[in-house]
KESEMAR-566897 format. One record per atom (N, C-alpha, C): z, x, y. Coordinates in steps of 0.02 Angstrom, whole numbers, plus 50000, padded with zeros to 5 digits. Layout:
! KESEMAR-566897
ZXY...
! end
This chain:
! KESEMAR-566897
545135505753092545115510253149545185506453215544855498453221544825498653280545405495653297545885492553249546735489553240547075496453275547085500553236547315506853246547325507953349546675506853371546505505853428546825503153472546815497953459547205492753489547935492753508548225496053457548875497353449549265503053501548665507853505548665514353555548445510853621547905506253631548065500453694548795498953724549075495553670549575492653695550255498853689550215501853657550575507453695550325511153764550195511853775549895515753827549795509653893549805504053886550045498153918550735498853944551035496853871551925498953888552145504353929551825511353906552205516053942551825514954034551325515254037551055513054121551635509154143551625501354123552205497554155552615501354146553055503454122553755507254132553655511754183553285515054191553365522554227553335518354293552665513054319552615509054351553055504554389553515502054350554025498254340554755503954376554875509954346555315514254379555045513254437554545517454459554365517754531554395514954584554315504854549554495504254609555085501154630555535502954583556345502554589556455507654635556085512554612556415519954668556105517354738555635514554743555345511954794555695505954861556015502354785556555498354832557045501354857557235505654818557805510154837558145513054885557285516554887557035521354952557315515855024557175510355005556775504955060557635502455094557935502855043558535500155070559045506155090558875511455098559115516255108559195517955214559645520955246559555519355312559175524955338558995525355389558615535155417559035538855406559395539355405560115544555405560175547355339560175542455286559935546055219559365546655201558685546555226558165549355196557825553255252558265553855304557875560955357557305558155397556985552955383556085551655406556325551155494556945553755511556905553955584556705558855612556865563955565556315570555616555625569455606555535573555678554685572355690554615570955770553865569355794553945565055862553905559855843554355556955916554495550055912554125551555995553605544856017553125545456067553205537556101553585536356155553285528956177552535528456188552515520656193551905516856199551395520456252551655522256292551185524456357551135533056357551445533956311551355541656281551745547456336552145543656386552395546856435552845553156423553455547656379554135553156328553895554956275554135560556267554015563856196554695565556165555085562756122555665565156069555425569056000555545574556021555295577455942556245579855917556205576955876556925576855826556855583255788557165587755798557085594755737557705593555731557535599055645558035598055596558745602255635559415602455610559745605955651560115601155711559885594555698560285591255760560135592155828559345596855862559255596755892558595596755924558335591755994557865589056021557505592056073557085591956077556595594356133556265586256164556325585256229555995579856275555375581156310555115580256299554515581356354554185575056405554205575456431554035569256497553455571856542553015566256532552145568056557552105576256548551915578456607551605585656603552105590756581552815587556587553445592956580553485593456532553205597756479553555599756439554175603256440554685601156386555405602756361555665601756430555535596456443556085594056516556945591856497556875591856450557685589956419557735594556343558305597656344558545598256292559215598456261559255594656191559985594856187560235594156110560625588956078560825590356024560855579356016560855579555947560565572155938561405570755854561425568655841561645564055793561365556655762561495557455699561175550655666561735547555625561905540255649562505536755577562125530255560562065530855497561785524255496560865525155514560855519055562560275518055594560245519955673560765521555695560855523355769560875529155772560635532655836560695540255844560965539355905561455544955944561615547856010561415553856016561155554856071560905560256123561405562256166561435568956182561775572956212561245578156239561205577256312560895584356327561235589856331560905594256360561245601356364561515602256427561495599156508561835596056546562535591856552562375587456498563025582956462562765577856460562095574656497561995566256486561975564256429562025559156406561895554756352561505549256348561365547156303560965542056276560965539656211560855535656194560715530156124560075529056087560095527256059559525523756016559605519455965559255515755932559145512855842558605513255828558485513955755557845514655727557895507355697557255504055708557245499455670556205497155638556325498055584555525498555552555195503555559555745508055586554855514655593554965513955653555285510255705555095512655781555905514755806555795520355856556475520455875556565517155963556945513055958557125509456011557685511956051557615513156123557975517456180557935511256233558595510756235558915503456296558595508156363558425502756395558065507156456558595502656522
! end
């Protein structure tokens, strides 16, 4: 019985690593993948001093908010890659890159 045991150990070993083992292939996967294909750009995006507010909605289009102004800009955004352009609803433009999780705007 307790051979028997053992045996259901080490299965149940095997299958953990595997499932384990997929995961974190999908994990790398994920990792090498750019914003553009896994979306994690919508949302707010908030500088350091909490001044701008970029909230990215789905649809290609942004709401700005700047200190007390809310929706002081609005317009329509694109993503290739790791870079996005901004377009307001005025016509200005602007840039960006995402890089680690932060999105960076040339000032």
């Amino acid at each position: 019985m307790e051979r028997l045991h053992g045996v259901n150990c080490i299965l149940m070993l095997s299958c953990w690593l595997a499932i384990n083992c997929s995961n974190h292939n999908n994990t790398i996967m994920e990792y090498n993948k750019t914003i553009e294909e896994t979306q994690e750009y919508i949302g707010m995006w908030v500088t350091g001093d909490g001044y701008i507010r970029h909230e990215l909605l789905p649809g290609n289009r942004y709401d700005e908010a700047r200190g007390n102004r809310k929706s002081a800009y609005q317009g329509s955004y694109q993503v290739k890659g790791n870079h996005i352009d901004y377009r307001d609803d005025t016509g200005f433009t602007a840039d960006g890159e995402f890089k680690d999780g932060i999105l960076y705007m040339p000032e």
